[in-house]
C-alpha beads as a LAMMPS data file, in Angstrom:
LAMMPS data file: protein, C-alpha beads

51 atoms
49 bonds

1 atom types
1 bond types

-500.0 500.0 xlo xhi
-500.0 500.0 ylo yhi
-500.0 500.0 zlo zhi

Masses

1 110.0

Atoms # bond

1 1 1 -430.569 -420.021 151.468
2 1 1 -427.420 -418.244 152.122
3 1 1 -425.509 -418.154 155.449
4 1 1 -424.729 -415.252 157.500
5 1 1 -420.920 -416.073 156.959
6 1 1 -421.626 -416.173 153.141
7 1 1 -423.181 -412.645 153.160
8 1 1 -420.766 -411.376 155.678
9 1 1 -418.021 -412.638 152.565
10 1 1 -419.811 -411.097 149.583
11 1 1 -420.092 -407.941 151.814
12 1 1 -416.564 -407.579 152.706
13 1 1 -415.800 -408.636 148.837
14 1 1 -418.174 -405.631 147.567
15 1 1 -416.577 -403.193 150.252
16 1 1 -413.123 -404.232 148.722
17 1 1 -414.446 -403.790 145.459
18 1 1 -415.500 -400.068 145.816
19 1 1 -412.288 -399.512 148.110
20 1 1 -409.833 -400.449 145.194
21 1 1 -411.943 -398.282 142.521
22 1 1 -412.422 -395.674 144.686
23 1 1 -408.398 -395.080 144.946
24 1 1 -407.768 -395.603 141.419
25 1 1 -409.961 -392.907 140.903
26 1 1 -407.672 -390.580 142.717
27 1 1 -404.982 -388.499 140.477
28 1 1 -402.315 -390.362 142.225
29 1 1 -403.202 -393.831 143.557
30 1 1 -400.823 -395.691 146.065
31 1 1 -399.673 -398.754 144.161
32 1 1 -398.929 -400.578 147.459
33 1 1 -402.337 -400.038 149.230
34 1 1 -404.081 -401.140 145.484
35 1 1 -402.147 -403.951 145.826
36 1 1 -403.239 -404.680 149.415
37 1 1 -406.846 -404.296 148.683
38 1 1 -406.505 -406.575 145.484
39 1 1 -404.678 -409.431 147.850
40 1 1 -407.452 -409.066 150.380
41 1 1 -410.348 -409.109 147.707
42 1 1 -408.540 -412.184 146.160
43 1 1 -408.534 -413.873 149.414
44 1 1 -412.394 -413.012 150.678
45 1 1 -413.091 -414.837 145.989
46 1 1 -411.652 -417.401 147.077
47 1 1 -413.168 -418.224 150.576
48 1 1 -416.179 -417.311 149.263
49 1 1 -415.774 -420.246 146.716
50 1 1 -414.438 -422.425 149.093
51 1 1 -417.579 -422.686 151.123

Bonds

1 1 1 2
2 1 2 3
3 1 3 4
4 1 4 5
5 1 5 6
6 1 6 7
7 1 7 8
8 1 8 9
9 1 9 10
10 1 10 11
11 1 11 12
12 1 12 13
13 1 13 14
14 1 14 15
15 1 15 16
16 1 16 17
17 1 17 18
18 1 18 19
19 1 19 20
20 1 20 21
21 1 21 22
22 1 22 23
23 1 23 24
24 1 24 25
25 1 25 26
26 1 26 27
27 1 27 28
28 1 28 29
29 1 29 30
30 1 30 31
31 1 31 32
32 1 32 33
33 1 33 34
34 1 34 35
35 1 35 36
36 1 36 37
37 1 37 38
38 1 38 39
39 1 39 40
40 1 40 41
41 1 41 42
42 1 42 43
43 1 43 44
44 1 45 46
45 1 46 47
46 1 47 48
47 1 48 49
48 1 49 50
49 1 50 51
């Protein structure tokens, strides 16, 4: 059984997830808010395999 905190994780990981394809998508992404989203995505991996 997962925890609420678990699911709250993997939620916040797939919202990332969309975020950062969503703006490469654009004709011109912003390099500095891809690399934002990629930190914070990185960060949610690895609390999520932390727990």
């Amino acid at each position: 059984m997962q925890s609420a905190h678990l699911n709250a994780l993997e939620a916040k990981h797939a919202t990332l997830d969309r975020q950062i394809a969503a703006e490469t998508q654009r004709p011109s992404p912003d390099q500095a808010l891809l690399s934002s989203l990629k930190k914070r995505k990185l960060m949610v991996k690895q609390e999520i395999t932390a727990l």
